[in-house]
Structure formats: C-alpha cells, structure tokens
C-alpha positions in Angstrom: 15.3 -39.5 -11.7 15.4 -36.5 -13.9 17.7 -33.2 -13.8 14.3 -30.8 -13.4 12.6 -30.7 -10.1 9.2 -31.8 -9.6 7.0 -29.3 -8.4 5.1 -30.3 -5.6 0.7 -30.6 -5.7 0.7 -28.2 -3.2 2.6 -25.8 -4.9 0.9 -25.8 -8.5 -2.6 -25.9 -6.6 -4.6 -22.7 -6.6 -4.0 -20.5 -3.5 -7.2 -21.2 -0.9 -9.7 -18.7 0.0 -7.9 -17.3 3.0 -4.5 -17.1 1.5 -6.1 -15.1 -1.2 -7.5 -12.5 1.1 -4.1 -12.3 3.2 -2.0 -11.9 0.0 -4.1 -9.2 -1.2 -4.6 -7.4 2.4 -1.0 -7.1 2.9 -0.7 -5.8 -1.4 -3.4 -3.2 -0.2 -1.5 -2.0 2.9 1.7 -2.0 1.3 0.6 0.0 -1.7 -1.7 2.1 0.2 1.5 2.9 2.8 3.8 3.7 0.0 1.3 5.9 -1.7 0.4 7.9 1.5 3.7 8.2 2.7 5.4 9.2 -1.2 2.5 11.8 -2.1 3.8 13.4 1.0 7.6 12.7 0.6 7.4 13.9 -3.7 4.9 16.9 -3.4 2.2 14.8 -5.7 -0.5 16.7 -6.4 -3.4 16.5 -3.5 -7.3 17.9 -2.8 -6.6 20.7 -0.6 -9.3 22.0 1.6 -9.2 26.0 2.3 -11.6 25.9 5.5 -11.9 30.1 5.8 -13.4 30.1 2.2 -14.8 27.0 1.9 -12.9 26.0 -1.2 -11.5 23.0 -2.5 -8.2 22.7 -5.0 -6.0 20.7 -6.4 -2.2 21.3 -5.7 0.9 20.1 -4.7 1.6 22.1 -1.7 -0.5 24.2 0.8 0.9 26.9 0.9 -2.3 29.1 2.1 -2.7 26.8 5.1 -5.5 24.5 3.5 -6.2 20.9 5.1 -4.6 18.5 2.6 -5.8 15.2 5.0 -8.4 13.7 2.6 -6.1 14.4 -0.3 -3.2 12.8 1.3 -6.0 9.7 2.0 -7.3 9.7 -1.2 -3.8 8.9 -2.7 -3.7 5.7 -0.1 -6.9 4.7 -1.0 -5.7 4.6 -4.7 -2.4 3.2 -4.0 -4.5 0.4 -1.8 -6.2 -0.3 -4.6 -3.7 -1.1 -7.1 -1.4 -3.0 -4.4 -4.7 -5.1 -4.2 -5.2 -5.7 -7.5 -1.3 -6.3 -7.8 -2.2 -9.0 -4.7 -4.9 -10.8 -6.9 -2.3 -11.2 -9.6 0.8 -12.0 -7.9 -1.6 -15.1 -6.1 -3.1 -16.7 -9.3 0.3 -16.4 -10.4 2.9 -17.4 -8.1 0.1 -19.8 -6.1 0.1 -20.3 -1.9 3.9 -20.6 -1.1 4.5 -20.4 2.4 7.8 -17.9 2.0 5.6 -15.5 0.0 3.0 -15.2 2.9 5.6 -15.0 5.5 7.7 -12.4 3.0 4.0 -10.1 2.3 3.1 -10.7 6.1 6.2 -8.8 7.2 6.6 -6.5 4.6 3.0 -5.1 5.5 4.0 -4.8 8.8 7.5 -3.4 8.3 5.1 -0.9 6.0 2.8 0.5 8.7 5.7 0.4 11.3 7.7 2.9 8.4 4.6 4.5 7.5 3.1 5.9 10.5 6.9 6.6 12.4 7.4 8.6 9.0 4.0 11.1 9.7 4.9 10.9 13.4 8.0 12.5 12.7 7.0 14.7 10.3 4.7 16.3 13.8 7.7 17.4 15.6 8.1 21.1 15.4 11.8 22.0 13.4 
C-alpha cells in the first residue's frame, strides 16, 4: 500500500479514435462559438461587403450598411480551428476520462445554446 494513487490502465492509455474526434468537435464548436459571438460583442475587425459598390473592406464596424456575415464567419472558422487544435492537445494530454467528455459534451452544447440565443437577440429591433 503506498500514499500515491495508482493510476488506472484505462486512464494512462491513449484516448481511442472516437474520443479523439468528440474531444476535438466540441474544442472546435466551442472556440468557433466564442469567436463568432466575441468579434461581434468587442468590435474585432471583420470583411465587410459594400453590395451598392461592389467593394470589399476591412473594419470594425459597418457603418455604411455593408454585409459583415462572411466576416463575422470567417472569425468562427478561425476560432474553430484553434479550439480544434486546442482539442488535439488537451486529448494526447489529459487522455479519455469520462468527466472530460461529459464536461466538453456540455460545454459545446451550453455554447451553441448561448451562441445562437445571443445573435437571436441581437435581431430584435431596440
């Protein structure tokens, strides 16, 4: 008997194929959610669309009534990107523990919920 735990096979073993794809799907949406939602929320620089003279620019606010969509979606994709790569990390790291997939599971979910109640708001006229 020894004062140190003894860490379990299951838990030193290297996450399987599917757990590696769930933890970094959920990464992706979260970081894709929080970058979406916060290039919106801190003015972040986005690729604004002017549709009446067909130009495209780079700017933190529309202010001349240009389409800022694909911007706003390119900073998701990005933010997707890096929660993904954070996802690959975080599993070769921490391994398959059944808490972290429940924990990622939920917070992805708890993202989108958050996420898409926050651009649904944001439609109702003030």
């Amino acid at each position: 008997m020894s004062a140190v735990p003894q860490r379990n096979a299951a838990m030193s073993a290297p996450p399987t194929r599917w757990q590696l794809h769930y933890i970094v799907g959920c990464c992706a949406i979260i970081g894709g959610m929080l970058a979406y939602c916060l290039s919106d929320f801190a003015d972040w620089p986005k690729l604004t669309l002017a549709p009446l003279t067909g130009t495209a620019t780079l700017a933190p606010k529309s202010s001349n009534g240009g389409i800022t969509y694909w911007g706003a979606l390119s900073w998701g994709a990005g933010g997707a990107a890096v929660g993904g790569a954070t996802g690959v990390l975080m599993a070769r790291w921490l391994g398959p523990r059944r808490y972290l997939l429940q924990l990622l599971g939920g917070w992805a979910l708890a993202a989108l919920l958050l996420g898409s109640l926050y651009f649904f708001w944001s439609l109702w006229p003030i």
